[in-house]
C-alpha positions in Angstrom: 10.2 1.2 1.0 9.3 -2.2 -0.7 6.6 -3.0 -3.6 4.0 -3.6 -1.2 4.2 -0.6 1.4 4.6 1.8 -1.8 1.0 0.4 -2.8 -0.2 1.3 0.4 1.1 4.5 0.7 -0.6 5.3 -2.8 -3.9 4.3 -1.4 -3.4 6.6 1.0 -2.4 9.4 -0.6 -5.3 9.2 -3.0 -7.7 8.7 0.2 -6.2 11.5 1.5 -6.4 14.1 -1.2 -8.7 15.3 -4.3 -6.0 14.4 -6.8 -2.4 13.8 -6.4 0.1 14.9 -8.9 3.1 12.9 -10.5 5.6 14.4 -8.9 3.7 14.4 -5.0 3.8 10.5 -5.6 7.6 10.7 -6.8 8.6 13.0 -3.5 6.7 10.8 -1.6 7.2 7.5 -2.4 10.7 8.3 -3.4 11.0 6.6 -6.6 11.3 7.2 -10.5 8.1 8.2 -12.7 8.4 4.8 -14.4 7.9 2.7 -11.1 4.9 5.2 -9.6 3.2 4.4 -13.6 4.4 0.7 -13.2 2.7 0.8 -9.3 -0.3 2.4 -9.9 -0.9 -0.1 -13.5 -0.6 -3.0 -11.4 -2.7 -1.6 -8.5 -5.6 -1.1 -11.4 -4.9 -4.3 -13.1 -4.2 -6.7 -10.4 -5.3 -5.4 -7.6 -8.7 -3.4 -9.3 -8.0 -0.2 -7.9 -10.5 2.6 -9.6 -7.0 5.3 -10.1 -8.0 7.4 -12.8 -5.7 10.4 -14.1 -8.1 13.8 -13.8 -6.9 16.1 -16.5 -8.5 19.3 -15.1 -7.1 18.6 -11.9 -3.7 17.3 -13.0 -3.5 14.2 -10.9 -4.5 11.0 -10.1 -7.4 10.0 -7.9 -9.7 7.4 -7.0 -12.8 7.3 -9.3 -15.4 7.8 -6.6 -18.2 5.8 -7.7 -16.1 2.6 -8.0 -14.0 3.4 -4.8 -17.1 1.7 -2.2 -16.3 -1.0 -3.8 -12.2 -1.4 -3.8 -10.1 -2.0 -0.7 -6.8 -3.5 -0.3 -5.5 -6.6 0.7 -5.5 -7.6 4.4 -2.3 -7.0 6.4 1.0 -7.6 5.0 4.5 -7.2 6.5 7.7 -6.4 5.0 10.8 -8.8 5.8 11.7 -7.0 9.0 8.7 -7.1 10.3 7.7 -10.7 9.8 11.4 -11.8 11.3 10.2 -9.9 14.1 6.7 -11.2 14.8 8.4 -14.9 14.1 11.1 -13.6 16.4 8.4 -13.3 19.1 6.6 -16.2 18.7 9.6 -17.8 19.2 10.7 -16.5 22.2 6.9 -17.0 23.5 6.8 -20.9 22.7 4.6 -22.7 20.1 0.4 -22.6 20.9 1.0 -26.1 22.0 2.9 -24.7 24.8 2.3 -21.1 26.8 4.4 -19.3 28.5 3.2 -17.2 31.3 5.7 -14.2 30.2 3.9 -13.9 27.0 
């Protein structure tokens, strides 16, 4: 799982549940506490995420009343994906020319 599909799948997590622990985002995500701290500092930083760690709860969640406002990104691919869709397109012809098999 690359960079990008791990910040997803955090976003969903955190969607998905009240709080999520360290070590749910480690099983999950399959990667060392460092990275999932690394991830979800850039995902605040970079990418304004509201993640906040809930000490009661012992986990990280979304803070709520800034969450409205936070959404990721549009669509992005990984490399096999975009080889793919180029692959495709390709195989379809250029939008200069259509194919009927497309």
């Amino acid at each position: 799982m690359d960079r990008t599909e791990r910040f997803y799948k955090i976003d969903q997590l955190l969607n998905d549940r009240r709080a999520v622990p360290m070590q749910v985002l480690i099983d999950e995500l399959g990667i060392s506490r460092a990275t999932v701290k690394r991830d979800i500092e850039y995902m605040r930083d970079r990418l304004n995420a509201p993640i906040t760690w809930d000490r009661s709860l012992r986990g990280y969640r979304f803070d709520r009343t800034l969450a409205e406002k936070y959404s990721l990104p549009g669509l992005w691919f990984n490399d096999q994906e975009i080889f793919a869709l180029l692959t495709m397109y390709q195989g379809c012809g250029s939008t200069t020319r259509r194919s009927s098999r497309c």
